[in-house]
Biopython code that builds the backbone (N, CA, C, O; Angstrom):
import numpy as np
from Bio.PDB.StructureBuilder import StructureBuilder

atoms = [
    (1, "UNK", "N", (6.390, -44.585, -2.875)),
    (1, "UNK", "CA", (5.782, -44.249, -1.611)),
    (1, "UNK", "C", (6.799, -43.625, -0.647)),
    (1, "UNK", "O", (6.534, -42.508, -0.203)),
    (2, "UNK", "N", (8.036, -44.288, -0.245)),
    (2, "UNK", "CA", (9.199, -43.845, 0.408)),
    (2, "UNK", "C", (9.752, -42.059, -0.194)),
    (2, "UNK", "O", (10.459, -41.272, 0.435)),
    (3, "UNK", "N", (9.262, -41.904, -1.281)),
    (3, "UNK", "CA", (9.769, -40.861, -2.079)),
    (3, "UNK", "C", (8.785, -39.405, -1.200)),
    (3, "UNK", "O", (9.241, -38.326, -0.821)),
    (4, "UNK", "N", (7.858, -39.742, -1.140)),
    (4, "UNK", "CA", (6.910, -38.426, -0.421)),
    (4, "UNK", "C", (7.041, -38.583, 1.516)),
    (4, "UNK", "O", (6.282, -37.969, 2.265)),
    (5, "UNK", "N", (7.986, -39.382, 1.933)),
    (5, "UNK", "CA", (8.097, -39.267, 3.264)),
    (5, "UNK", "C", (9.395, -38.536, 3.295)),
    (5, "UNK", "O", (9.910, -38.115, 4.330)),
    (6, "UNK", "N", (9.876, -38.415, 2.137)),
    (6, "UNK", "CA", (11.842, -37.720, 1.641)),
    (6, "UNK", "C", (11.111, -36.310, 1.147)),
    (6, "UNK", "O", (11.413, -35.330, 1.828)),
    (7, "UNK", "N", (10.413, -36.140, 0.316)),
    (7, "UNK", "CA", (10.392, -35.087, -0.316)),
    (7, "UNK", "C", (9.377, -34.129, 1.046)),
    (7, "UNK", "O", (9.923, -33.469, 1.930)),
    (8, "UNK", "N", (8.567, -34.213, 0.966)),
    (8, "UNK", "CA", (7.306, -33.729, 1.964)),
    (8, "UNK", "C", (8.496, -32.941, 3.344)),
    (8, "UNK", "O", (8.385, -31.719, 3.433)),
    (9, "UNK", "N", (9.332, -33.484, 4.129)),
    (9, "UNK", "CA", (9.830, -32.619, 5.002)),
    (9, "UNK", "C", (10.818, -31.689, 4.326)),
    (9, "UNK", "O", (10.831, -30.484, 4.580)),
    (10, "UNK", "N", (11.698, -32.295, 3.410)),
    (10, "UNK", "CA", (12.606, -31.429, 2.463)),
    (10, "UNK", "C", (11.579, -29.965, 1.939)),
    (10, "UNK", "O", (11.890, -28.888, 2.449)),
    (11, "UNK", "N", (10.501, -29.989, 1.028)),
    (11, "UNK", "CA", (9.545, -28.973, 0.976)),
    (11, "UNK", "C", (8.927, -28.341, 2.175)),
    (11, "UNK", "O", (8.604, -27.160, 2.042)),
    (12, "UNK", "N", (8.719, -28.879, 3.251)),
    (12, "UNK", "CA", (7.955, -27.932, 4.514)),
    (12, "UNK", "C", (9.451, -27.273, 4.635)),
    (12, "UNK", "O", (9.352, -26.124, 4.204)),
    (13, "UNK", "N", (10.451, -27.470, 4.942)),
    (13, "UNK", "CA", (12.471, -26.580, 5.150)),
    (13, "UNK", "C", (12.646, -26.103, 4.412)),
    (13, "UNK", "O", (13.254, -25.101, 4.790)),
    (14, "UNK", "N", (12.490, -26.082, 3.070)),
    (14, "UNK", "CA", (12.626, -24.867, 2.338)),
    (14, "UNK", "C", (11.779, -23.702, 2.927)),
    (14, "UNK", "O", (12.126, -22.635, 3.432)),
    (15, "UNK", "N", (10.600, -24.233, 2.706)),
    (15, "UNK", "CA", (9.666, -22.933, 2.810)),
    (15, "UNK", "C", (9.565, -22.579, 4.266)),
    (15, "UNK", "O", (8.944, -21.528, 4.430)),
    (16, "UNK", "N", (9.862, -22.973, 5.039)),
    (16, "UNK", "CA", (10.083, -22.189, 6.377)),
    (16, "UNK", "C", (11.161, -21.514, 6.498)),
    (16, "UNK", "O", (11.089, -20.528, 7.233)),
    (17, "UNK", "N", (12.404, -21.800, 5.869)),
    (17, "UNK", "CA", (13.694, -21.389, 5.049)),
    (17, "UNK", "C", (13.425, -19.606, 4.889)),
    (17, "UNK", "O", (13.980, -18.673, 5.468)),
    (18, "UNK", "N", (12.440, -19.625, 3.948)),
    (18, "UNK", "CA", (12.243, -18.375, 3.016)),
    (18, "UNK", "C", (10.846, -17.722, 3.702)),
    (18, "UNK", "O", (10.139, -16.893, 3.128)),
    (19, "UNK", "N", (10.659, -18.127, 4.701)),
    (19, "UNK", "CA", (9.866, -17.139, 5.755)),
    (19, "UNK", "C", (10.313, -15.861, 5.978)),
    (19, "UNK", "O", (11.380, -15.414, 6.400)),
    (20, "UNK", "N", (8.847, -15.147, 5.456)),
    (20, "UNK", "CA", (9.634, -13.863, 6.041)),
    (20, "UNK", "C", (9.792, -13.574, 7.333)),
    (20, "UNK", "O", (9.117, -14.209, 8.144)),
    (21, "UNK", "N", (11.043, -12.197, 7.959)),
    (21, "UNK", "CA", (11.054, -12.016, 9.382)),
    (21, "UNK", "C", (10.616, -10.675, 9.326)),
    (21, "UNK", "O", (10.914, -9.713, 8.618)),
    (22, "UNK", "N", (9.718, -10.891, 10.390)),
    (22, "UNK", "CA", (9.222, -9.658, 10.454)),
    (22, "UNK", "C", (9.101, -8.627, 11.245)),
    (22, "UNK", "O", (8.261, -8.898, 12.104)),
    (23, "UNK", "N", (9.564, -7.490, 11.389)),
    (23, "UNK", "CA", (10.121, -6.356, 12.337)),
    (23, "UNK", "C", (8.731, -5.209, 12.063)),
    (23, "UNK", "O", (8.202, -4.760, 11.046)),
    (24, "UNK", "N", (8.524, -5.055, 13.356)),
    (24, "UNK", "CA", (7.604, -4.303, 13.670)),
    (24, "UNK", "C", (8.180, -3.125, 14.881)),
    (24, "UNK", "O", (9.010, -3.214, 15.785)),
    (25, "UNK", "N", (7.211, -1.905, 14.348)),
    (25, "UNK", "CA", (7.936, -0.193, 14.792)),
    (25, "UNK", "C", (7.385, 0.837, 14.803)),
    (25, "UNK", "O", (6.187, 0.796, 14.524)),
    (26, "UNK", "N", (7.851, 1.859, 15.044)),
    (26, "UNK", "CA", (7.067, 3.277, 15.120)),
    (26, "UNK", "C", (7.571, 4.324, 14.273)),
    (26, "UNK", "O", (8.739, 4.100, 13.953)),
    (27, "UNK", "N", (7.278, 4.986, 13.977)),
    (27, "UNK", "CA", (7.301, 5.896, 12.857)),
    (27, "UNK", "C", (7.076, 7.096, 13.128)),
    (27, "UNK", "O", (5.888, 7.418, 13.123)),
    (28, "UNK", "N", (8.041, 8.103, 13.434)),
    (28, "UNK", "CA", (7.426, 9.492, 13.649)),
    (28, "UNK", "C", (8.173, 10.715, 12.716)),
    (28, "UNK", "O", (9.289, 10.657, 12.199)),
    (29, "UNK", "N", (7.531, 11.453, 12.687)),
    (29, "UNK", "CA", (7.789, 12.802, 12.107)),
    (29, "UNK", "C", (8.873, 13.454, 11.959)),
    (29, "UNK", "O", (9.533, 13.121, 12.943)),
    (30, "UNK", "N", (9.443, 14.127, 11.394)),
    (30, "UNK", "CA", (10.727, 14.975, 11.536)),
    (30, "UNK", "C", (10.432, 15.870, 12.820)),
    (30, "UNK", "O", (11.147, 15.801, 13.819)),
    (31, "UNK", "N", (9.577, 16.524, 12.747)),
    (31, "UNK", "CA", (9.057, 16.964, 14.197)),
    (31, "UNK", "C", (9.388, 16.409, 15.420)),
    (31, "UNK", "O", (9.662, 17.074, 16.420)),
    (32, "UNK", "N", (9.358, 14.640, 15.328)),
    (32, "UNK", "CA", (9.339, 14.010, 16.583)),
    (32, "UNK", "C", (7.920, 13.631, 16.725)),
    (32, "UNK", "O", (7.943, 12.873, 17.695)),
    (33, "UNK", "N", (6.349, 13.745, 16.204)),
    (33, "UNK", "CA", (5.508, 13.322, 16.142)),
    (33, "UNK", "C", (5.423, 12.146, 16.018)),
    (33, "UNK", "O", (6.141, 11.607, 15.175)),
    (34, "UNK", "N", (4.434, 11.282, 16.890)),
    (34, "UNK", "CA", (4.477, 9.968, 16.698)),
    (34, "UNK", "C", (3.144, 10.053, 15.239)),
    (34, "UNK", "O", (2.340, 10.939, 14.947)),
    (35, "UNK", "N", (3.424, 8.737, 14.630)),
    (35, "UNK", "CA", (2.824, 8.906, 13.223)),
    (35, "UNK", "C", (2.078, 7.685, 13.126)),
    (35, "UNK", "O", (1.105, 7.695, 12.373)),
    (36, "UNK", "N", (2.501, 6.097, 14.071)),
    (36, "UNK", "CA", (1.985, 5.229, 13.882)),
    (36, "UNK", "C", (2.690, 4.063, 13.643)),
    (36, "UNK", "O", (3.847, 3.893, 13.258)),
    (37, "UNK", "N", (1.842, 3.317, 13.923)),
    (37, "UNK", "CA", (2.977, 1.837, 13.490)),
    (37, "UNK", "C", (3.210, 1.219, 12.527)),
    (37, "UNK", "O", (2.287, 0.803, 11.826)),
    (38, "UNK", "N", (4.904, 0.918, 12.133)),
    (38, "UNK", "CA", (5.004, 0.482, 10.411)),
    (38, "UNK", "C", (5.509, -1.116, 10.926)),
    (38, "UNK", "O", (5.731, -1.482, 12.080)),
    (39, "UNK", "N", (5.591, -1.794, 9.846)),
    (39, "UNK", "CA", (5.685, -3.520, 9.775)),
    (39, "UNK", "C", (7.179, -3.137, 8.287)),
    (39, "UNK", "O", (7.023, -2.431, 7.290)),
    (40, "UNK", "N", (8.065, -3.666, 8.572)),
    (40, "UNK", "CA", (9.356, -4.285, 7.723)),
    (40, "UNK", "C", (9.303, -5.828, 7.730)),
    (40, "UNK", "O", (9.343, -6.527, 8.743)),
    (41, "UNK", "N", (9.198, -6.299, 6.333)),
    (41, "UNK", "CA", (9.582, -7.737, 6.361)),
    (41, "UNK", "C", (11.013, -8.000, 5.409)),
    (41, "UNK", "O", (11.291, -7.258, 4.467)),
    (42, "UNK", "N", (11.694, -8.940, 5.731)),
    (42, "UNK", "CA", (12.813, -9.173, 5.279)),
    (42, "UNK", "C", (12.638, -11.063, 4.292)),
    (42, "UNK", "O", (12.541, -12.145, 4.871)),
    (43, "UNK", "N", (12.651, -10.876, 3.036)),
    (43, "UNK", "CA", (12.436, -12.660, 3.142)),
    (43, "UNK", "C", (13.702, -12.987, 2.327)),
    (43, "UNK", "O", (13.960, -12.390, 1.281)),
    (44, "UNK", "N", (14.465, -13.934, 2.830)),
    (44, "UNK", "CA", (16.053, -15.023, 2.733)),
    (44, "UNK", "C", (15.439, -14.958, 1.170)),
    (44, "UNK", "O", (14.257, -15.271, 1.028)),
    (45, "UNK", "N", (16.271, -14.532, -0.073)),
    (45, "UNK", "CA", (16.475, -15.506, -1.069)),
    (45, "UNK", "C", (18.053, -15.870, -1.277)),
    (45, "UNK", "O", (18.840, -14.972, -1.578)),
    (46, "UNK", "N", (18.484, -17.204, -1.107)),
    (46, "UNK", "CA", (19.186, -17.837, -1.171)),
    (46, "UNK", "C", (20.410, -17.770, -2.362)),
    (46, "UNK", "O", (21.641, -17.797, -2.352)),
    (47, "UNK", "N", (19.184, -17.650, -3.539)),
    (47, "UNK", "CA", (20.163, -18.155, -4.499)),
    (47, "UNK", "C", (21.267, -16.693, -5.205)),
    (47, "UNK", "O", (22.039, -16.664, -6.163)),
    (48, "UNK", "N", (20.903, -15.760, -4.312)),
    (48, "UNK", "CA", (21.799, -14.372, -4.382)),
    (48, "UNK", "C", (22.037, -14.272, -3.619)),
    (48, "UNK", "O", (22.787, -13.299, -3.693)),
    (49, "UNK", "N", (21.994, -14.664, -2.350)),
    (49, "UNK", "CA", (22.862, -14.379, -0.823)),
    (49, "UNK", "C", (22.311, -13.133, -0.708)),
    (49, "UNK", "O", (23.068, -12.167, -0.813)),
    (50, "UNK", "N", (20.828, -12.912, -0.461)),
    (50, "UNK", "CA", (20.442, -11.282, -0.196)),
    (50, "UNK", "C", (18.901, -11.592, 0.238)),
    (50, "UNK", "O", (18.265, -12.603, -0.058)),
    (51, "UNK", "N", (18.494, -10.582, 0.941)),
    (51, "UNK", "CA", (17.055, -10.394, 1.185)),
    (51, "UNK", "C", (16.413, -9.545, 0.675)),
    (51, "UNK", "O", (16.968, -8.510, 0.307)),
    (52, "UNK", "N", (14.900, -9.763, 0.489)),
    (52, "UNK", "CA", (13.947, -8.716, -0.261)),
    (52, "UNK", "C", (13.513, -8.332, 1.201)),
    (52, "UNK", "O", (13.288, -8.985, 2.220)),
    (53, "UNK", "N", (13.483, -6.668, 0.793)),
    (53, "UNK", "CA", (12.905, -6.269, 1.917)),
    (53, "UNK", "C", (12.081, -4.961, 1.636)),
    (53, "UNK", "O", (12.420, -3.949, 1.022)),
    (54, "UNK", "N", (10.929, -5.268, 2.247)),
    (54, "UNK", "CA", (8.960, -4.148, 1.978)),
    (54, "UNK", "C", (9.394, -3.329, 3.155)),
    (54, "UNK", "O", (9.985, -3.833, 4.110)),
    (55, "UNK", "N", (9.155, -2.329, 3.089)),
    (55, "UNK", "CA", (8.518, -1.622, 4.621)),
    (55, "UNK", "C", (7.145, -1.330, 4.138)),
    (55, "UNK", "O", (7.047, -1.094, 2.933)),
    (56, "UNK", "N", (5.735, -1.296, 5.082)),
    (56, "UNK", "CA", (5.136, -0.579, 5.242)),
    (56, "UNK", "C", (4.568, 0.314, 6.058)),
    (56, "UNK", "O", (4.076, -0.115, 7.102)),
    (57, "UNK", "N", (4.507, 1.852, 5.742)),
    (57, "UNK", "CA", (4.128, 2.808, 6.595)),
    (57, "UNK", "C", (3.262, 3.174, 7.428)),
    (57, "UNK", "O", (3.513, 2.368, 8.323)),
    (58, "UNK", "N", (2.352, 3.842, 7.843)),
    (58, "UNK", "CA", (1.508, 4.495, 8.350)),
    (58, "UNK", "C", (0.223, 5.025, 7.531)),
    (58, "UNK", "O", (-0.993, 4.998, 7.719)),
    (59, "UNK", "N", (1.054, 5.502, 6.570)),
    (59, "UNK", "CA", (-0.077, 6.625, 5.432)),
    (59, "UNK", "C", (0.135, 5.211, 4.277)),
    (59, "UNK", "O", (-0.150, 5.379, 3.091)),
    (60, "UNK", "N", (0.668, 3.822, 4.791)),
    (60, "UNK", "CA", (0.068, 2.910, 3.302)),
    (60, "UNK", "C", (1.087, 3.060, 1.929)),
    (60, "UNK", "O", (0.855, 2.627, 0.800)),
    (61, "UNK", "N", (2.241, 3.786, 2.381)),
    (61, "UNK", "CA", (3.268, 4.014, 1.933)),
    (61, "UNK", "C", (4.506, 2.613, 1.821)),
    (61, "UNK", "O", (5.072, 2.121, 2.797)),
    (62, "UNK", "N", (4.689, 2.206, 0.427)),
    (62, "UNK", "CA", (5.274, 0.936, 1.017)),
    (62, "UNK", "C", (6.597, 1.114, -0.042)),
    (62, "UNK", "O", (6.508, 1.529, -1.197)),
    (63, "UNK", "N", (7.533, 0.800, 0.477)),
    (63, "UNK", "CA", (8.990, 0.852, 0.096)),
    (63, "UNK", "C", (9.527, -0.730, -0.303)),
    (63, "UNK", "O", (9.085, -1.708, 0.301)),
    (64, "UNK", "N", (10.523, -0.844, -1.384)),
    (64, "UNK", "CA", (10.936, -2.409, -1.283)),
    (64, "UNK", "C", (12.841, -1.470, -1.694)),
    (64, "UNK", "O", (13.229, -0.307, -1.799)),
    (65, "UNK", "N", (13.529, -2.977, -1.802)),
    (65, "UNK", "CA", (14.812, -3.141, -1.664)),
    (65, "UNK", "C", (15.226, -4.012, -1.102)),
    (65, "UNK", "O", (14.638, -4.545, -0.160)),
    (66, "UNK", "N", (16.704, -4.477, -1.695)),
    (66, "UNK", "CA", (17.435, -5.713, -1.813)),
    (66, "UNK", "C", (18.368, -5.185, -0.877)),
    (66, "UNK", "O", (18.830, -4.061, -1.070)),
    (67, "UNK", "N", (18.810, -6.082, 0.440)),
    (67, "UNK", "CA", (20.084, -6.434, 0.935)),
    (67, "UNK", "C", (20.888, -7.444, 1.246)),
    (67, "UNK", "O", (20.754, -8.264, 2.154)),
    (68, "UNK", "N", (21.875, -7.332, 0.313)),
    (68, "UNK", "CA", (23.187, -8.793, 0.744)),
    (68, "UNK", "C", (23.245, -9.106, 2.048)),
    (68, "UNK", "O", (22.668, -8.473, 2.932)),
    (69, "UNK", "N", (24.338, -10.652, 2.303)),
    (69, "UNK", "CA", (23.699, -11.097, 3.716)),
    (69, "UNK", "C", (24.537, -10.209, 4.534)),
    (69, "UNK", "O", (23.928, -9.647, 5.444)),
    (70, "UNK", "N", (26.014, -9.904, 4.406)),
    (70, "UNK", "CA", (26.830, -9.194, 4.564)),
    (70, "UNK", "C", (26.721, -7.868, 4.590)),
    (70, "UNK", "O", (27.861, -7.451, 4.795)),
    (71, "UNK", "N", (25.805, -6.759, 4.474)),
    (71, "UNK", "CA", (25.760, -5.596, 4.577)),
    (71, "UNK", "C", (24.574, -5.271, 5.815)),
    (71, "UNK", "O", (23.580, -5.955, 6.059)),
    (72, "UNK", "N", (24.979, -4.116, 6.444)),
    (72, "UNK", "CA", (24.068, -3.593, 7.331)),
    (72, "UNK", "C", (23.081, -2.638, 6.764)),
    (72, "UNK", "O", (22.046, -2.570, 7.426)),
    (73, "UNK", "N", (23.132, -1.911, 5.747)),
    (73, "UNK", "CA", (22.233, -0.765, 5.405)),
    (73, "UNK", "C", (21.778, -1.147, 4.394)),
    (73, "UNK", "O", (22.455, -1.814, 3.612)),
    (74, "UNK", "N", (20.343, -0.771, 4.126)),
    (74, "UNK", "CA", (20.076, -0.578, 2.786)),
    (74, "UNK", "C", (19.012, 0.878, 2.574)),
    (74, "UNK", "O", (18.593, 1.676, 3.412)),
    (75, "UNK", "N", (18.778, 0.788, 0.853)),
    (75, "UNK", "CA", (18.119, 2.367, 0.517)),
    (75, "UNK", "C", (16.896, 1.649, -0.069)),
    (75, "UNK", "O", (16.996, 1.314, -1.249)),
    (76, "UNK", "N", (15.965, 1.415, 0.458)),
    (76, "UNK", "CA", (14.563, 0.978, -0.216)),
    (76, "UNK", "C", (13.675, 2.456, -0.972)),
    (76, "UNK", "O", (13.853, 3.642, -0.698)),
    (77, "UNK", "N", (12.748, 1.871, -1.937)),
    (77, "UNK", "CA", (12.464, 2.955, -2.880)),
    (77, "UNK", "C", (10.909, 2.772, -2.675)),
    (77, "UNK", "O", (10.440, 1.634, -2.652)),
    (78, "UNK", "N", (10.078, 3.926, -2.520)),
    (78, "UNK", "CA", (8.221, 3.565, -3.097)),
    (78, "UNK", "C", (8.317, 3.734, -4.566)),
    (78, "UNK", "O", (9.383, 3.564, -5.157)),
    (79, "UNK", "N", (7.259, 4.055, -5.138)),
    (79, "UNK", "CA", (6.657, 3.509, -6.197)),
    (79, "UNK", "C", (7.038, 5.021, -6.460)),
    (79, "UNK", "O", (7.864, 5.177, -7.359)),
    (80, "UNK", "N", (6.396, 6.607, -5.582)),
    (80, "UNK", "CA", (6.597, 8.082, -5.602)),
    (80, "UNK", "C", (7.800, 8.550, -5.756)),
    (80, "UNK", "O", (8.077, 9.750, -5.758)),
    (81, "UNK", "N", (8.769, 7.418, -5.929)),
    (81, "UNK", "CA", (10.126, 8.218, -5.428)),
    (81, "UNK", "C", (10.649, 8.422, -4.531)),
    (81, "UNK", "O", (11.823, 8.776, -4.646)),
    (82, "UNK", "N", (10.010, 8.295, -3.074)),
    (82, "UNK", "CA", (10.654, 8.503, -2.082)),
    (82, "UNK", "C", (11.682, 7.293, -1.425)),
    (82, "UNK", "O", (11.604, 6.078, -1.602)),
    (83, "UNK", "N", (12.436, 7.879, -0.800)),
    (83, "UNK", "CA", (13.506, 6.716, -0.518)),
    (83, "UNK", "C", (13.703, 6.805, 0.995)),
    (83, "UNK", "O", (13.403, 7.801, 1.655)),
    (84, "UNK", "N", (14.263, 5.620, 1.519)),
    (84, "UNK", "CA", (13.917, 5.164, 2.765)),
    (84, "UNK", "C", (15.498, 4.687, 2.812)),
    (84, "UNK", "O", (15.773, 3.908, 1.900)),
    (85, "UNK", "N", (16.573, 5.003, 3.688)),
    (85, "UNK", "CA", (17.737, 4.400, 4.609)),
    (85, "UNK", "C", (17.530, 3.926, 5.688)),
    (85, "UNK", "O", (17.056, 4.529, 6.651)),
    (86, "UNK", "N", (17.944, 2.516, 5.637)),
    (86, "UNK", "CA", (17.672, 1.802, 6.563)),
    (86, "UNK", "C", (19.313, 1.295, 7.319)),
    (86, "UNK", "O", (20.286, 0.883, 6.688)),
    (87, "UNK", "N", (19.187, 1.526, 9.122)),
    (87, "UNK", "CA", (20.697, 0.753, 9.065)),
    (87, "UNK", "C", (20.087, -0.157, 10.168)),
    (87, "UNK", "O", (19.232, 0.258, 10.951)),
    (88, "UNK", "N", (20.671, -1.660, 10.185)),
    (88, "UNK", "CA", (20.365, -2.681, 10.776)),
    (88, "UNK", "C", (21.604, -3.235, 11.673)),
    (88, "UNK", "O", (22.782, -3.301, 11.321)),
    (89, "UNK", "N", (21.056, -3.605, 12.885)),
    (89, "UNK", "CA", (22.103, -3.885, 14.369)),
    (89, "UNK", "C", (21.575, -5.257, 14.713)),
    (89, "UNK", "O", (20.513, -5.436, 15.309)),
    (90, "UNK", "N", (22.303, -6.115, 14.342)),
    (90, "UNK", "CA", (21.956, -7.699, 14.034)),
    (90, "UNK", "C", (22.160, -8.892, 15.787)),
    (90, "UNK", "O", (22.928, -9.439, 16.578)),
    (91, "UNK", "N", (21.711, -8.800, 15.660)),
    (91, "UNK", "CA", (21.880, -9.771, 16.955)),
    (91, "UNK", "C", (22.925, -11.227, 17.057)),
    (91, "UNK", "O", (23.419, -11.853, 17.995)),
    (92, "UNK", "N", (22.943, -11.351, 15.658)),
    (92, "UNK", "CA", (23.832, -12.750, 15.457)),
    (92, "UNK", "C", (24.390, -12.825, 14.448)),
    (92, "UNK", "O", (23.878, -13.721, 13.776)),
    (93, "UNK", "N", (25.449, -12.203, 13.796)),
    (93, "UNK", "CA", (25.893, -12.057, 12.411)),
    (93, "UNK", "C", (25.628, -13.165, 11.469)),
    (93, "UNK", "O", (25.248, -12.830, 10.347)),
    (94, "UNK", "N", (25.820, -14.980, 11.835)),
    (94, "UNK", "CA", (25.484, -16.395, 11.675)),
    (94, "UNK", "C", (24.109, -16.143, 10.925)),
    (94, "UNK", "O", (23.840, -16.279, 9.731)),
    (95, "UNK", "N", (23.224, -15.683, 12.119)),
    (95, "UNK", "CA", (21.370, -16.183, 11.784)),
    (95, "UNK", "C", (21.367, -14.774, 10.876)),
    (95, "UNK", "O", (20.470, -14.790, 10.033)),
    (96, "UNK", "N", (21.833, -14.083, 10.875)),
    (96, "UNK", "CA", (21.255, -13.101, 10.242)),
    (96, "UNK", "C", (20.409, -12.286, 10.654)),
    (96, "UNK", "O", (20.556, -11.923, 11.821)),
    (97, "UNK", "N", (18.784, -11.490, 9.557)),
    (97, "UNK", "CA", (17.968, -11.672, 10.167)),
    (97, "UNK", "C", (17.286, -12.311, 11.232)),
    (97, "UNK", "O", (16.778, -12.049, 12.322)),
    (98, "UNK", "N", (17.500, -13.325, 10.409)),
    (98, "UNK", "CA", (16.507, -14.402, 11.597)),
    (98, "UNK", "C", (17.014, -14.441, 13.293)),
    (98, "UNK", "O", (16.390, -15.096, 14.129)),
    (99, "UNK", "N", (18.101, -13.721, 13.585)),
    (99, "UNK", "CA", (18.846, -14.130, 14.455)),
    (99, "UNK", "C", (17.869, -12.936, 15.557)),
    (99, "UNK", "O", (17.878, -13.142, 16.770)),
    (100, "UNK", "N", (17.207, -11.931, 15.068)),
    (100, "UNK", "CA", (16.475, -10.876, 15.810)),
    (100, "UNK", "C", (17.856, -9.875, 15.728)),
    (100, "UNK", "O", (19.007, -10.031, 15.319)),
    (101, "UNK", "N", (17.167, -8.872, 16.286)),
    (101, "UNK", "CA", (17.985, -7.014, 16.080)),
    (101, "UNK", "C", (17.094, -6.025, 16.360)),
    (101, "UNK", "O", (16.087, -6.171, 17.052)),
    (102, "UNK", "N", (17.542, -4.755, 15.694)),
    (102, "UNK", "CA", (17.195, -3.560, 15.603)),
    (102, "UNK", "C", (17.472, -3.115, 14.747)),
    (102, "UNK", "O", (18.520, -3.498, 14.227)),
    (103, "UNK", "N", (16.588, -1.914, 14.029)),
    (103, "UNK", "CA", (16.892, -0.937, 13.011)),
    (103, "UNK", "C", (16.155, 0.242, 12.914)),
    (103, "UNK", "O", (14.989, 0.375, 13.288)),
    (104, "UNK", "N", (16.885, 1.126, 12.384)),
    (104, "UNK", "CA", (16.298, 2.729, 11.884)),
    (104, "UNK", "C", (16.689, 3.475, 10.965)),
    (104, "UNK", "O", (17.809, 3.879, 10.653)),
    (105, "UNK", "N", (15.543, 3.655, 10.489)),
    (105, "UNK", "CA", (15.326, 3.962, 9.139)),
    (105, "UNK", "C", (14.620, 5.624, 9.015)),
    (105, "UNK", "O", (13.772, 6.134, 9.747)),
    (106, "UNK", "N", (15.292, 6.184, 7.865)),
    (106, "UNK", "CA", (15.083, 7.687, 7.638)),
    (106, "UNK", "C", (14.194, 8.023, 6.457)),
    (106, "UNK", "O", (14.541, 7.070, 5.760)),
    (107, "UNK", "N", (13.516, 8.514, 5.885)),
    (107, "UNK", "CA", (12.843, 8.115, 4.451)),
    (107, "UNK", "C", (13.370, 9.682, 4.150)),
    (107, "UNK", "O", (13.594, 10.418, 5.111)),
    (108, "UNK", "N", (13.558, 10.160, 2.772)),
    (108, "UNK", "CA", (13.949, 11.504, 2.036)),
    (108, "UNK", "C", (13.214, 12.280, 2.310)),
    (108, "UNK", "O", (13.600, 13.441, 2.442)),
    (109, "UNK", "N", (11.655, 11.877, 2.533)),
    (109, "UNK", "CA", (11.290, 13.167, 3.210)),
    (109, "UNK", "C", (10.911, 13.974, 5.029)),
    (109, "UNK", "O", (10.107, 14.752, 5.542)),
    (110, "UNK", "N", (12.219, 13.058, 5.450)),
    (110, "UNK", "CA", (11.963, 13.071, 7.417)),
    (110, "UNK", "C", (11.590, 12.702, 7.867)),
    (110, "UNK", "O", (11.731, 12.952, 9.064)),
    (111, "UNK", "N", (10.461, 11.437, 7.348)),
    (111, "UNK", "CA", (10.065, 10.838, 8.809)),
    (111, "UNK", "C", (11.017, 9.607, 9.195)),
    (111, "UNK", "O", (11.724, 9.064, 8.346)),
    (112, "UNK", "N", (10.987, 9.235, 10.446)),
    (112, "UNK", "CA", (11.712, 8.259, 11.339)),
    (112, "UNK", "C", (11.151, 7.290, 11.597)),
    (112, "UNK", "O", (10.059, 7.563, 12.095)),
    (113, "UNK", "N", (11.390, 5.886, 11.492)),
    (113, "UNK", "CA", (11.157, 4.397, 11.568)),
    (113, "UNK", "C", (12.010, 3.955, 12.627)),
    (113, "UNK", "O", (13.141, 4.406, 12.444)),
    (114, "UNK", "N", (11.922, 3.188, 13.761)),
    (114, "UNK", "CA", (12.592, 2.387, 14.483)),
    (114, "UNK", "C", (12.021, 0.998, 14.662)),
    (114, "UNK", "O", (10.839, 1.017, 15.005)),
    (115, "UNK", "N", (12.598, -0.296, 14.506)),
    (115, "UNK", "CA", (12.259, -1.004, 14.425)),
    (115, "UNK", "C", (12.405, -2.237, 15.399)),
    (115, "UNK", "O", (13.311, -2.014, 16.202)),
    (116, "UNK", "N", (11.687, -3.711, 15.629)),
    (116, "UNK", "CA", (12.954, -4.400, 16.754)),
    (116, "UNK", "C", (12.268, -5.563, 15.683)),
    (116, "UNK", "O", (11.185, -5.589, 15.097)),
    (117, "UNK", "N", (13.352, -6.443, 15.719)),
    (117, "UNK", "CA", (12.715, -7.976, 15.254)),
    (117, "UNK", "C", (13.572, -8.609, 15.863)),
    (117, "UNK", "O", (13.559, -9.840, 15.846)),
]
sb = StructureBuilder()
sb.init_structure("model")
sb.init_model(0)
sb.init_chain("A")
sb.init_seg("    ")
for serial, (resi, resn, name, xyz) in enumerate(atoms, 1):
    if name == "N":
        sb.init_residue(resn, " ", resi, " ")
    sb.init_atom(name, np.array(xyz, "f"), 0.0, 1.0, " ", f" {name:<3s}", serial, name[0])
structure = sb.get_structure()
């Protein structure tokens, strides 16, 4: 009985642990056209010291890629080939993500992402 009053909060901390964070943004054109609003989520996996990280676009366009906890940029890929540079301005080097920031992101074929989480 004592065993599920130990385990039960240990399981709710993990998994709030591995919550994703989620950065929400605008997206415009090489032009400078606004294009719409995209959503980036970032989720902690631990046991590589790195995050998985989705963007999704405007046009439904969705990108993934891995970044260590230690690096600011990463190059996320769609499914088409297109590729997405992302550079990230961290608010708390410690929290990480989670700590909130900024980022902007370029995709191969010009359009522009800015982000805040």
């Amino acid at each position: 009985m004592t065993y599920r009053f130990i385990i039960l909060p240990i399981l709710l901390l993990s998994l709030a642990a591995c919550a994703p964070v989620i950065m929400n943004g605008e997206v415009t054109s090489d032009q400078g056209f606004d294009l719409g609003k995209a959503e980036i989520s970032a989720s902690k996996r631990p046991e590589f010291k790195a995050y998985t990280v989705k963007a999704y676009l405007p046009d439904e366009t969705e990108f993934k890629g891995e970044i260590k906890y230690y690096e600011k940029s990463v190059v996320l890929y769609s499914n088409d080939g297109v590729s997405m540079k992302c550079e990230f301005t961290l608010n708390d080097q410690e929290k990480k993500f989670e700590g909130g920031g900024t980022g902007s992101c370029t995709t191969s074929d010009g359009q522009k992402l800015k982000v805040k989480f």
